[in-house]
N, C-alpha and C positions, 0 to 999 in steps of 0.2 A: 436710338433706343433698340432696332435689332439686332446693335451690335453687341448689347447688354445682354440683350432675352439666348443671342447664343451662346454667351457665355455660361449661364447659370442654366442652361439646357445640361452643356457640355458637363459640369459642375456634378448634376444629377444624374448625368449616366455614371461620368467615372463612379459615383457612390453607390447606385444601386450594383455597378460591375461588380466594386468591393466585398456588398453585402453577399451577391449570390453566390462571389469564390471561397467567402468563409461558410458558405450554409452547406457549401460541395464538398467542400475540404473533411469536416465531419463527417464520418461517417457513424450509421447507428451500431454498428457492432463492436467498435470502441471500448475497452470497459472504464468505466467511472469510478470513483473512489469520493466518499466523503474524507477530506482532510484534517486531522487533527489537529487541534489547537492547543499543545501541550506552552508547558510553565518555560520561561526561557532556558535550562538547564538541562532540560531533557530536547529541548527542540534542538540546541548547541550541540548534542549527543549524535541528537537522529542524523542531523550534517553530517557527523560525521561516518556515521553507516551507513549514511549514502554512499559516501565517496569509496566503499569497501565491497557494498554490493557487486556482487560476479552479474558478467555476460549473461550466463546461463544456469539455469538451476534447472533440476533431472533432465539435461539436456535439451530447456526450452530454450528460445532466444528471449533475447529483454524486450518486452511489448507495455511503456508506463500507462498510465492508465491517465486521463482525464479528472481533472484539470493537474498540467505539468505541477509536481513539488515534490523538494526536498524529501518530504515526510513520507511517500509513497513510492510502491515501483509493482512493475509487473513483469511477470513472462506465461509465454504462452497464448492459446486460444482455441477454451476457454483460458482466461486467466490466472497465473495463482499471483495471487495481489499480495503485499508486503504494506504494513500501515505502521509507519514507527510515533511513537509520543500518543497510543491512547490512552483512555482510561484503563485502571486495573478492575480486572472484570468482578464481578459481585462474587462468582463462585469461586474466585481463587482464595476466600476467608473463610466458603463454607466449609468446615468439618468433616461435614458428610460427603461431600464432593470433592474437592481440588484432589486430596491424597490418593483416592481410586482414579484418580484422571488425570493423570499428569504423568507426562514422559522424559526422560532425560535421552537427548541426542547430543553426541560428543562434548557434552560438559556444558550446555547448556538445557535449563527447564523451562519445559513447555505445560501449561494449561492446556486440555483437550477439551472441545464444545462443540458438538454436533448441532447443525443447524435444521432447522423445519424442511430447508428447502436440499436438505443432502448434501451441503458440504461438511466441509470441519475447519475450524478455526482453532488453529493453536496459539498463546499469546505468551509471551518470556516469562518465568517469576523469579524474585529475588535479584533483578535489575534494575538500576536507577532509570532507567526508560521503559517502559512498557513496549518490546512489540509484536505484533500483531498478522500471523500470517494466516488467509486463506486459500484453500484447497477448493475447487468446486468438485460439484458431484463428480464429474468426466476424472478427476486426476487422483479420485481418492482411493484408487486403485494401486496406486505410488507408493500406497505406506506412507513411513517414513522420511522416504528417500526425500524428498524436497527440503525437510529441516537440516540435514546434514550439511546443503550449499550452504544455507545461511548462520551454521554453529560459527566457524571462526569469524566472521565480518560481528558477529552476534561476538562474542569473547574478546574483543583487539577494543572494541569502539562503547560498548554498553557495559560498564565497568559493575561487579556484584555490588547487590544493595536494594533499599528498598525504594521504589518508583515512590513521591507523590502522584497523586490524584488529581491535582488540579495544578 
């Protein structure tokens, strides 16, 4: 029998090692990304603006963001996050909205929405994927300049048209 008890000692070290090298390995400053769950068509899309996504956008490095996927990427830190396959936002139908907010960089449209917390989120219109880029407060000094990386990956891979929703 102690030969049993050291093995299932041994057992629960290597496990607890395991645990503690994934709880180290995270770190909090990380940024995180809710993933979208777009319709198979638009998901097939976002694959392929991944594989188009640059190094670097206004000269940040690629920093993805939590938890690893297809559908998301980052650079920077802070981060400016890339979310492809959302939903189409509420004000891109409003009337009174979308037209006064809405920018066009190198042939692709962007929806502009300033957030509570000082970012701005611009998101595509008029393409069969929805995506979805944020600027935090720290980069909204950039202008523009970050939509321009992502016009041609954004025109080769998210073909004009109109996104579903779901």
């Amino acid at each position: 029998m102690p030969h049993l008890r050291r093995r299932c000692l041994t057992g629960m070290s290597a496990l607890a090692l395991l645990i503690a090298t994934a709880a180290c390995s995270a770190t909090d400053d990380e940024a995180s990304v809710v993933v979208p769950s777009p319709a198979a068509k638009a998901a097939g899309l976002c694959r392929d603006l991944h594989g188009q996504l640059p190094e670097k956008v206004d000269g940040l490095g690629r920093t993805d963001p939590g938890p690893k996927s297809e559908l998301t990427a980052g650079w920077g830190d802070p981060a400016i996050i890339l979310r492809c396959g959302v939903p189409r936002p509420p004000k891109m139908v409003d009337p009174s909205y979308a037209p006064k907010n809405g920018v066009k960089v190198n042939g692709v449209a962007w929806l502009l929405e300033k957030q509570d917390d000082g970012s701005y989120t611009f998101t595509t219109g008029a393409r069969l994927a929805y995506v979805e880029v944020t600027l935090p407060e720290e980069r909204t000094g950039d202008g523009l300049g970050p939509l321009t990386d992502f016009a041609a990956p954004v025109k080769k891979t998210i073909p004009v048209g109109i996104g579903k929703t779901s």
